[in-house]
N, C-alpha and C positions, 0 to 999 in steps of 0.2 A: 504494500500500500504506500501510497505519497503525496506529498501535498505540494500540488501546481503552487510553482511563485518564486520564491528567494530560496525559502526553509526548504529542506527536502529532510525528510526521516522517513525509517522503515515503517514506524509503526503506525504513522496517521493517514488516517479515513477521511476522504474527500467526499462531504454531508450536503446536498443541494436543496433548499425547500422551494417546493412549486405549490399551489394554489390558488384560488379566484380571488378576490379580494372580499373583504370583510369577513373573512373563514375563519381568523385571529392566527395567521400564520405569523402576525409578531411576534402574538403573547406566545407561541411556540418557539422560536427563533429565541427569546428572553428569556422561557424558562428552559433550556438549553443549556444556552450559554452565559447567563446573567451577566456581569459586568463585564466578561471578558471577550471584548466587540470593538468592532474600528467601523466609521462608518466612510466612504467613499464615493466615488461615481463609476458608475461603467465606461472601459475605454470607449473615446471618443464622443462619448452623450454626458449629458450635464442628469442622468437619471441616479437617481441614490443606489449603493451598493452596499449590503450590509455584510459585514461578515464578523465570526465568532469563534470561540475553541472552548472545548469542553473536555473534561478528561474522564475514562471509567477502568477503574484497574489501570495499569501499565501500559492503557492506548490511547491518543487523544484522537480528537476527531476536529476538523476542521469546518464551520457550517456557514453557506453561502447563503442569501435569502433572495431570490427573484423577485421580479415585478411580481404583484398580483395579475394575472391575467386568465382569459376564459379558455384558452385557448393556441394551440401551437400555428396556425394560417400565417403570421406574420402581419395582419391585417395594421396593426399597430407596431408602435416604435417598441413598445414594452414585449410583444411577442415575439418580435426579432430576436431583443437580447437575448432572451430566455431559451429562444429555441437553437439559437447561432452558440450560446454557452454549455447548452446540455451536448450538441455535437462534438464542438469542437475539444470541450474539458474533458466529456467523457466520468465524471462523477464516478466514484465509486456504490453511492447509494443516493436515490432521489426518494424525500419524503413529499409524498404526495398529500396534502394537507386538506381536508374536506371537511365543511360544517357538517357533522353530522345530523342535525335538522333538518336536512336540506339535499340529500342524497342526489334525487335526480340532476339538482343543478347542478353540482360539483365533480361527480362521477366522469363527465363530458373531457376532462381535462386529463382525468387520472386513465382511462382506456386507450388517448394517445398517446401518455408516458408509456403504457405497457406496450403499444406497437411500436415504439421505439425503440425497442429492445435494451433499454436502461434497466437496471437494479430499481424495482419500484417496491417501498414500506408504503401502505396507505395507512396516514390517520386521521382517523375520527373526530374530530377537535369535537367538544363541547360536550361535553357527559353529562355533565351538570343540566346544560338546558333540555339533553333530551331525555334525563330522567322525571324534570318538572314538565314535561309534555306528555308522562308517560308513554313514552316512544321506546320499542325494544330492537335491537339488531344483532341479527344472527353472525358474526365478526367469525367464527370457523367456517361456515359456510360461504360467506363472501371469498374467504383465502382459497376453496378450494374453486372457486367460478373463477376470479380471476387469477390464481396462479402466482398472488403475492400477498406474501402476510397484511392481514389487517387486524388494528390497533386501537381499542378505545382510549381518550385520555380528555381529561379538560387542563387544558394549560394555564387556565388565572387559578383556576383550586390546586394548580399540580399536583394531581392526581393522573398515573400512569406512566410520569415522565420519567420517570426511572428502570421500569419497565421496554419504555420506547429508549433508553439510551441504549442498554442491555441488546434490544434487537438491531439498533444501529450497529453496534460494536461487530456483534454475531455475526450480521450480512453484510458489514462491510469489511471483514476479515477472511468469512467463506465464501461469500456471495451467493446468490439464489440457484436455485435450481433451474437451467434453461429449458422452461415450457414456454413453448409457442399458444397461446389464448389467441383463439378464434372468433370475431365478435360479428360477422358478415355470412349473409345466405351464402348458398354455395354458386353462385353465380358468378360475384364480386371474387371468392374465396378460388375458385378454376382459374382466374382472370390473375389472380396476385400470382397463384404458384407458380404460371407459365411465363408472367416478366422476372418471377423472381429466376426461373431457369436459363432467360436471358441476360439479366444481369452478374449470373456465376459463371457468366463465359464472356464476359468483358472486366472491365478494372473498374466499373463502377461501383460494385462493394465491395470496396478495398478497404475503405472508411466509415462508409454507413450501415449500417442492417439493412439488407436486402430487403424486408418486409416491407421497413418503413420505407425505405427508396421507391418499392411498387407503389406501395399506397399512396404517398407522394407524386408520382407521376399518374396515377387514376385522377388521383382531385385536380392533376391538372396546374400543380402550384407553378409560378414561371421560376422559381429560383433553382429547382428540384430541377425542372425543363431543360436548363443552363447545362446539369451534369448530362441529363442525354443527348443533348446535341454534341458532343465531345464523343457517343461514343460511334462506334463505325453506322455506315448508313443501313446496313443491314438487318440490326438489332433496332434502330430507331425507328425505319420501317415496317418491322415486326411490332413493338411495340404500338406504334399508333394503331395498328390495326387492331391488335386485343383490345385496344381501349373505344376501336370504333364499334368492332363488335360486342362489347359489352354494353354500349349506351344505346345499342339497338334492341337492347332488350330490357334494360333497367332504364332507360333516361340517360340525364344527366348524374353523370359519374360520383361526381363530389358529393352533391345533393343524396343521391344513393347511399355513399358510405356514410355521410350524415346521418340517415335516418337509421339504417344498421345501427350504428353505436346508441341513437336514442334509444331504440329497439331491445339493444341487449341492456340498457339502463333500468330500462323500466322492467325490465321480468329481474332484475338482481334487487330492485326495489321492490316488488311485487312478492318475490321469493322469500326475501332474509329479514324486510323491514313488518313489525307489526306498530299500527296506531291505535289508540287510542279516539277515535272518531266522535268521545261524545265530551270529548274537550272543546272549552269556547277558545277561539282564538284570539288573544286580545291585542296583537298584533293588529288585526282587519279591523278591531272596533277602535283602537285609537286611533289609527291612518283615516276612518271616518271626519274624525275632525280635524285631525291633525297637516293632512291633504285637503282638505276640503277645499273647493272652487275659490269659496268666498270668505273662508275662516284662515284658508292656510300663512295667507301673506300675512296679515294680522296676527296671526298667532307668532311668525316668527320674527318680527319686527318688537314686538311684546319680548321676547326670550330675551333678544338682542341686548334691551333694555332693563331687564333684571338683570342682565351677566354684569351692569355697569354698576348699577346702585349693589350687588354684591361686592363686585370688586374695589368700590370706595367707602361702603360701612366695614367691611374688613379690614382693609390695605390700609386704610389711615391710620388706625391703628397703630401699629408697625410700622408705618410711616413717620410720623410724628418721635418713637423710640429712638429709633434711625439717625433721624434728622439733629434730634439732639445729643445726638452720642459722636456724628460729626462736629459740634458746634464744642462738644467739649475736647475732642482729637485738635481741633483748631487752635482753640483757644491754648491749651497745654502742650502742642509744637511753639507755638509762640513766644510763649513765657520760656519753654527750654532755649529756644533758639536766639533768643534776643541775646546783646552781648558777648556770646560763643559765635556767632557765623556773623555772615556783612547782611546789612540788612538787605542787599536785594537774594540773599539764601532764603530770610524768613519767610520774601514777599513768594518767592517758590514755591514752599513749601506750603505757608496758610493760602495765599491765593489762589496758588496755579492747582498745584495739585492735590489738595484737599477741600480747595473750595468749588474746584472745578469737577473732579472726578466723582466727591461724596454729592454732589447738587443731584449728578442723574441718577451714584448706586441708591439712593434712599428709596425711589420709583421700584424695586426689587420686589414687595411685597405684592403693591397692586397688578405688577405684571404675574406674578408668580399666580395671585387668584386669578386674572384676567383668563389664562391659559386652562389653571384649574375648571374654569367652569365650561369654557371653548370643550376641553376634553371631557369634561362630564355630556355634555349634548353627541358629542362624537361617540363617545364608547357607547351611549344608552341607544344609539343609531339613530337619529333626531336629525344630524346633517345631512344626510342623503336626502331626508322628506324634505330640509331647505334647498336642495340644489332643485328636486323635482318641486314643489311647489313654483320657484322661481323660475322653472322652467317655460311658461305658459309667459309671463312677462318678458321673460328673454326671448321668444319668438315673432313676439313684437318687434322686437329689434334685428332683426334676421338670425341671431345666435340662437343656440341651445343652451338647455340647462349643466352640461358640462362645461360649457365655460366659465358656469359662476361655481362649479367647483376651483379653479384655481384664484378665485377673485375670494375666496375664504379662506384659504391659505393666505392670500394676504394678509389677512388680519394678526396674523403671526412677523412675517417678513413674506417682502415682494419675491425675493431672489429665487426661494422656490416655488411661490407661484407663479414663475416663470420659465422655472423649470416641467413644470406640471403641463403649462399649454402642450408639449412634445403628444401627450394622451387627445391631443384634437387631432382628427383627421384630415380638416382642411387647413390650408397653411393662412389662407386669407381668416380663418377662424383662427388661429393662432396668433396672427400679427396683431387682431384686431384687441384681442386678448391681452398681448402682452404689452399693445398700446395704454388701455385702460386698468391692469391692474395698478399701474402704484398709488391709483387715487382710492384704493381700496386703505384703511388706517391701521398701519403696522406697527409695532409695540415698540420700534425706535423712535417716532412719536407722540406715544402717550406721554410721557413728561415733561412735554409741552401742553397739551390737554390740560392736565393734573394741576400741573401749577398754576396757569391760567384761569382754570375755573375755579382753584383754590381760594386766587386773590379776587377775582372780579366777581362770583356766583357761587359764594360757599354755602347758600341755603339748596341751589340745584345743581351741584356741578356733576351726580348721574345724568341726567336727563341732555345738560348741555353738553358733555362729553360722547353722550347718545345721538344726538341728533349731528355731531362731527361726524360720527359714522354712517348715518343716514343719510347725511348733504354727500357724503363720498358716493355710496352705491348710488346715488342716484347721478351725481354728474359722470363716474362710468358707463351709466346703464345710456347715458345720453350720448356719450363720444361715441359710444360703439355704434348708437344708430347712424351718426351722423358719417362714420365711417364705412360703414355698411352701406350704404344709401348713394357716398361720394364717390372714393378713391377705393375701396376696397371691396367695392361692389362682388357678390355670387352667391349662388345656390346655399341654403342653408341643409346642415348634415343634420340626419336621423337622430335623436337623441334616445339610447339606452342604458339605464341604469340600474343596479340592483340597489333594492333596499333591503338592507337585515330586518332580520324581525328584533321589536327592542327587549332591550335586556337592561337588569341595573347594573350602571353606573362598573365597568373593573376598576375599583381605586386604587390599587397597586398599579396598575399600568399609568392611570388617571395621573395618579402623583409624580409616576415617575415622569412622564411625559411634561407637567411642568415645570418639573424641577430641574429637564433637561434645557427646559426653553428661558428659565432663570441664568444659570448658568453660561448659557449663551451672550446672554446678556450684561451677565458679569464679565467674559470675557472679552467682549468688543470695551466694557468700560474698562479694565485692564491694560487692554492695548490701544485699540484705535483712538478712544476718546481723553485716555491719559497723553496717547501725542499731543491730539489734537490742544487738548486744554493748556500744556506748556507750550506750543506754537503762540494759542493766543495770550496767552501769559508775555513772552517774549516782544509779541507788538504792541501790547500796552503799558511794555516797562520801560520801551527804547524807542525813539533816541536818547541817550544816555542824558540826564538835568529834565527831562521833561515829567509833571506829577504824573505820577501809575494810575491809567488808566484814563486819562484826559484827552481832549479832543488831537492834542499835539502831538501825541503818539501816534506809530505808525498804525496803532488800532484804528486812530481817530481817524485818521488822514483817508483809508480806506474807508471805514464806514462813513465817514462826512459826503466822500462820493455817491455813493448808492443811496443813502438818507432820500432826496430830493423825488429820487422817482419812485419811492413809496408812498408820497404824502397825497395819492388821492386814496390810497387803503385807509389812512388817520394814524400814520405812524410814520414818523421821517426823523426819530433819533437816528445818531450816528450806532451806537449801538444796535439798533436793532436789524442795520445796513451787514454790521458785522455778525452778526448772530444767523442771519439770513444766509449770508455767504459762506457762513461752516459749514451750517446742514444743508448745504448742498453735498461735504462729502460724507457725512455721516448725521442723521437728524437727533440721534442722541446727543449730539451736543451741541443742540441753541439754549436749551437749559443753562449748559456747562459754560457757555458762554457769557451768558450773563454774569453767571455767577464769577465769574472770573472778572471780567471787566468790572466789574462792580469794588470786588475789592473786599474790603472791611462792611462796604455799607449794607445796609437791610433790600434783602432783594424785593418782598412784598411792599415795601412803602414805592423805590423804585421804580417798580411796575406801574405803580399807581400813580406817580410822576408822569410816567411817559404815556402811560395809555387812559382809557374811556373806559367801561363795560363793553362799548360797538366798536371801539376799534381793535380790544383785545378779540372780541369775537372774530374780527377781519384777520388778522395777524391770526391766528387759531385756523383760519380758512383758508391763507393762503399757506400756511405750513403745510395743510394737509394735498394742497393743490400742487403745489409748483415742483420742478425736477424734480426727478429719485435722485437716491444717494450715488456715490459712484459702484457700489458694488451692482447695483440694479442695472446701473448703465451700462455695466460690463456686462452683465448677463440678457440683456436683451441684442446688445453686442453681438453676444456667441451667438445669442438665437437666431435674430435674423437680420441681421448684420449693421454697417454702423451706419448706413443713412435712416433705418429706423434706430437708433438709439438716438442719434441727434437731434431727428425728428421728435421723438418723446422731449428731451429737456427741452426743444423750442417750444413744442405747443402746449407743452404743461404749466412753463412758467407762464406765457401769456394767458391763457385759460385762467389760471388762480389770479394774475393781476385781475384779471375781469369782473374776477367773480368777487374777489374782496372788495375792489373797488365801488359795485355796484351795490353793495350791502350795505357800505359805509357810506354812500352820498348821499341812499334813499331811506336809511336808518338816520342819516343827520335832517333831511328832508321831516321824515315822518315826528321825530323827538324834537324837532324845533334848534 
């Protein structure tokens, strides 16, 4: 055995997980391998790559986690990797991962691992919920249909997982018994043996299993077609013609073996699964309202809006600790450092970098719940119903409701909800997509929010933090028509999605999940936002005689320029020119800005210096509006190249000048 890559040893097993999505092949993937995981990208795509090592006795096993996908066609970017990896690697063992609730849908995926002639373990994920649906499955009978162990286990209770390492080890030491499973009438089944007799007398399976190679050339795939054009014309000849004479008597070919594999789904579900049939499903009854025509949008606009007033009766909290446990770090560098360093060391040290870097970590708690509850509606399976509900809105706009799945990922960071667009099938749906996500509000933003509302709206700053996010979806939901409509004009693609049925809350996953997305965010403040705050530190300490942090600094000098063409938003300090112009490269730090430039002084009175209630609300709305950060701009870069990136920071800043501007003249208008 050995592990593809740098490492190579005798003893490790190369572990591949495949399954549909929402199957909980994470929570299998994590209870696995638990902290010991790297996460990556697949070569040449900006798609996530996860991988892990787990050890049992004196073998460790190496475990790689695929895309979620339905299916091996290719039809997407995610089924390529998957399918181009399980080739090319060659796995020692693929766990084929199946919501056990859910057999027929999942089965479809796992009976083309087995015609591939991979090492297939199938498991069962979810014991648990299919014990509470009193659902029973025959798992010996299964293994002898199809000719590969299968496994119950629930992976958030971990239960089985020890068991399931044990069989990993086993077959991926011994590996399976080579039985050929047959899942096609004998028509289909005449038709594979005799290309397979043709391909064992060419060099075409040299590489692949001759089954899967047939079956692949039946369905007609072009990539598979690639290998038979290479081989002599004799055998290509022959071949088309089994496949002509076979669609003279089944159809179309593909569509054939299609319904074959449903065929033998349904008698392996019919055979091994027993239901319970006089169980209510409460799944269908809460997608009654929860779906609903007229309830649905409502209700998740409603959600959106609890997730906020959660996240600021909490996080203040712990906010406020924070806050002041910086203010005592400050004050007690100060005192140490006065008379031991020169005083532009202390001005470093309280200004730059504790005033600057503690201004955004304090925001750590409300992000921490902000995420918390994000993944409570995700695990309870609630965002699926938001991407299909929004789906009927978004056809308004020529899009599908998959493309407001990556515009929810924004609400996290843009970067990979723009990595996510790759899952659209049109590219003009992709562009459009990755034009409108960063006006989606990402949690490098909230601390702008936060304080904002802190100081001008401390009786509603839920609601007014809410409706930030609300102005956002909708002036997305607006570009995208007006792109759709313009420059970017075509056909709108099919929209299919699965929804899980809900389940409560995994809080072990839940937790960890925001405690990954904390962390994150610790770390960008660590690095990126620590330069950034002694950059700005720097230009408002020098030129050397001028007071720290005053118009004559080169902070001022800068921000005195930019000042002037803010002032139809209702803001045209020089500060706010410089704060503007940071979070251009990262928006965590116009917080950090302030608070830097400011110095010793009180950032709340300050605020209230420079701004209104309406123009802090402007400045709030052109934050959320104007360019992404640079990492965004790179990543829409790689996507789809850099006349749309440039594109995005032109039309975004002008778009937010617009729109704050017109707040702010028809709000001064309106209040007198």
């Amino acid at each position: 055995m050995h592990l593809k890559g740098t490492l190579v040893e005798e003893d490790v097993i190369d572990v591949v997980l495949a399954g549909n999505p929402n199957v909980g092949k994470t929570a299998v993937f994590n209870a696995l391998t638990g902290l010991h995981q790297k996460t990556g990208n697949w070569p040449g795509v900006t798609i996530e790559k996860k991988e892990g090592v787990f050890s049992c006795g004196s073998t460790k096993a190496r475990v790689v986690d695929l895309p979620g996908i339905y299916g091996l066609n290719a039809f997407s970017l995610d089924e390529r990797i998957s399918r181009d990896y399980l080739v090319s690697s060659r796995p020692d063992l693929v766990l084929s991962i199946i919501d056990s609730t859910n057999l027929q849908r999942n089965l479809y995926l796992t009976l083309e691992l087995i015609e591939m002639g991979v090492n297939v373990v199938v498991v069962l994920n979810m014991q648990d919920e299919l014990e509470a649906q009193g659902i029973s499955i025959d798992t010996e009978g299964m293994t002898r249909t199809l000719g590969s162990p299968v496994l119950l286990i629930s992976a958030l209770k971990r239960t089985g997982i020890q068991e399931l390492k044990s069989e990993i080890i086993k077959n991926g030491k011994e590996g399976l018994p080579k039985t050929e499973r047959k899942f096609h009438d004998q028509r289909i089944e005449e038709a594979l043996r005799k290309i397979e007799s043709l391909i064992s007398l060419s060099e075409m399976g040299d590489k692949l299993n001759a089954r899967w190679l047939s079956i692949k050339l039946i369905e007609r795939d072009p990539e598979y077609r690639l290998i038979l054009e290479k081989a002599s014309a004799g055998i290509k000849s022959a071949v088309d013609q089994i496949i002509s004479d076979l669609e003279k008597s089944v159809g179309d070919a593909s569509v054939a073996i299609a319904q074959e594999r449903y065929r033998s789904i349904q008698e392996i579900d019919a055979n091994f699964v027993k239901k319970n049939t006089g169980r209510i499903d409460l799944t269908d009854r809460l997608d009654r309202v929860l779906t609903n025509k007229w309830l649905g949008i409502p209700i998740f606009f409603f959600l959106m809006w609890l997730t906020f007033q959660v996240t600021f009766a909490i996080g203040n909290f712990f906010l406020e600790q924070i806050e002041a446990g910086f203010e005592w770090l400050s004050e007690s560098a100060t005192a140490l450092l006065v008379g031991n360093v020169p005083e532009i060391v202390v001005s470093l040290v309280s200004d730059g970098i504790i005033g600057g870097v503690g201004s955004v970590m304090v925001f750590v708690p409300n992000i921490f719940f902000l995420f918390l509850m994000i993944g409570i509606l995700e695990s309870s399976g609630y965002m699926s119903r938001a991407a299909f509900v929004m789906d009927r809105l978004m056809h308004k706009i020529g899009l599908h409701g998959k493309s407001f799945i990556p515009m929810i990922i924004g609400f996290g960071c843009t970067v990979p909800a723009i990595m996510a667009t790759r899952t659209l099938e049109s590219r003009k749906d992709r562009i459009i997509t990755m034009l409108v996500s960063p006006f989606m509000s990402c949690s490098a933003r909230l601390p702008i929010y936060l304080t904002f509302a802190a100081v001008f709206f401390s009786r509603r700053q839920g609601t007014v933090v809410f409706s930030i996010y609300v102005i956002g979806i909708v002036a997305a939901i607006t570009m995208a028509r007006i792109f759709k409509s313009t420059i970017l004009k075509g056909e709108t693609s099919p929209f299919v999605l699965e929804l899980p049925p809900y389940r409560p809350p995994a809080m072990r996953e839940t937790l960890r999940f925001a405690g990954t997305k904390s962390l994150m965010f610790l770390k960008r403040a660590g690095t990126v936002i620590f330069v950034v705050v002694i950059v700005i530190w720097a230009l408002a300490t020098f030129p050397a005689g001028v007071e720290y942090g005053s118009q004559e600094s080169y902070a001022g000098m800068i921000g005195s320029t930019i000042a002037p063409l803010m002032s139809p938003m209702g803001f045209n300090n020089w500060e706010s020119g410089v704060a503007v112009l940071m979070g251009g490269l990262a928006k965590e730090v116009v917080v950090g800005t302030y608070e830097t430039l400011i110095g010793d002084g009180n950032l709340e009175l300050t605020l209230r210096e420079y701004f209104t209630p309406l123009s802090a609300y402007a400045f709030m709305l052109f934050t959320l509006l104007y360019m992404p950060c640079v990492a965004v701009f790179g990543a829409i870069w790689k996507e789809a190249g850099a006349k749309w990136a440039l594109f995005t920071v032109v039309y975004t800043t002008l778009f937010a000048f617009f729109v704050a501007s017109i707040v702010f003249q028809i709000g001064s208008l309106l209040l007198g």
